[in-house]
FIDRENTOR-268996 format. One line per 8 residues: number of its first residue (from 1); their letters; for each residue x, y, z of C-alpha. Coordinates in steps of 0.02 Angstrom, whole numbers, always signed. Layout:
<rs>
NUM = A = X/Y/Z  ...
</rs>
This chain:
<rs>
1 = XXXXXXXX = +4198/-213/-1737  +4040/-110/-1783  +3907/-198/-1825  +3781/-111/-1963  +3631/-66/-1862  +3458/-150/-1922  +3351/-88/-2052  +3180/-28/-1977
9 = XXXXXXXX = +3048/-145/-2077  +2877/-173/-2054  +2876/-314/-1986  +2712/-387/-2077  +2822/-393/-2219  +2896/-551/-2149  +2715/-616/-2094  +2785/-818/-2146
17 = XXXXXXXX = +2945/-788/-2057  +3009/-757/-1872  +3070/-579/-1896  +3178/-582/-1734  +3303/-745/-1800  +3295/-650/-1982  +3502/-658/-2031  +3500/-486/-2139
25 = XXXXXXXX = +3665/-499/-2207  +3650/-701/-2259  +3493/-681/-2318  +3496/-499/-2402  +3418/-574/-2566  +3264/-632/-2474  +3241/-469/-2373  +3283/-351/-2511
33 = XXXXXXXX = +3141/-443/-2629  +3026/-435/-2501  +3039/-279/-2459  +3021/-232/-2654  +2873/-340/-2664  +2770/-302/-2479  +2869/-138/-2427  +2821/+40/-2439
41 = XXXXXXXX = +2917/+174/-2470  +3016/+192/-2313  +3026/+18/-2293  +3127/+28/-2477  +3229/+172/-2414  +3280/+65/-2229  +3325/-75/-2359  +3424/+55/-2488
49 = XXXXXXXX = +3525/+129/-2314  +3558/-44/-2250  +3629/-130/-2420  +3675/-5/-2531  +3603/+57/-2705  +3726/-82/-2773  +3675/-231/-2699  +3493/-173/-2695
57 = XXXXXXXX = +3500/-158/-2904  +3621/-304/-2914  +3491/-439/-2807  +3332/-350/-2908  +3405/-380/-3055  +3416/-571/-3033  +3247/-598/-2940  +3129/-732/-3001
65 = XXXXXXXX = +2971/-660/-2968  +2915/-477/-2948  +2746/-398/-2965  +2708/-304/-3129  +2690/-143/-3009  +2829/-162/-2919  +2948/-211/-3069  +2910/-26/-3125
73 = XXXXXXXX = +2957/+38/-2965  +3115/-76/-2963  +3151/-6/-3125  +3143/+167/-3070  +3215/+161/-2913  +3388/+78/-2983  +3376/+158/-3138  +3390/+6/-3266
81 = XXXXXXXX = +3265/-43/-3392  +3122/-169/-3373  +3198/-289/-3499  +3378/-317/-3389  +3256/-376/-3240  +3258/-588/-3225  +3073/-575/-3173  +3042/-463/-3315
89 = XXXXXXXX = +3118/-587/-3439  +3031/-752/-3349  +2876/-659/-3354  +2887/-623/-3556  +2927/-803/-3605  +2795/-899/-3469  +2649/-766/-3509  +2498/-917/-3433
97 = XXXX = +2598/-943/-3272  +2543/-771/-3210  +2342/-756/-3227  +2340/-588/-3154
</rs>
């Protein structure tokens, strides 16, 4: 059986975690938000190539917790508007939980 090789992340992405015991298909919502959130653009296009547009849109879709920034860019890249994000949403109806 082939096995999907590895995205190519920058590592200091995952600065909390140990990026070598990272399981990137059971944890693909964690890596693909992080990557949205910390990533740069080739970092987003590793994540794209590994997952697929689908998945990519379908996890970023139901995150919690994006920043403002990189909503836009979430929005862009998958091609859906800012109000079908979660973290979009969240963000409208708690407007004192983010001081930024």
């Amino acid at each position: 059986m082939n096995k999907k090789k590895q995205p190519l992340l920058n590592k200091g992405i995952f600065w909390d975690v140990n990026f070598e015991q990272i399981d990137f298909d059971a944890k693909a919502s964690f890596v693909i938000e992080r990557v949205f959130e910390r990533g740069d653009v080739e970092d987003i296009r590793q994540c794209r190539r590994y997952y697929g547009d689908e998945k990519v849109t379908q996890v970023l879709l139901n995150a919690k917790f994006l920043p403002e920034h990189r909503m836009h860019l979430a929005s862009a890249v998958t091609g859906k508007q800012l109000n079908e994000f979660r973290c979009y949403t969240l963000r409208q109806l708690n407007p004192g939980l983010f001081p930024y």
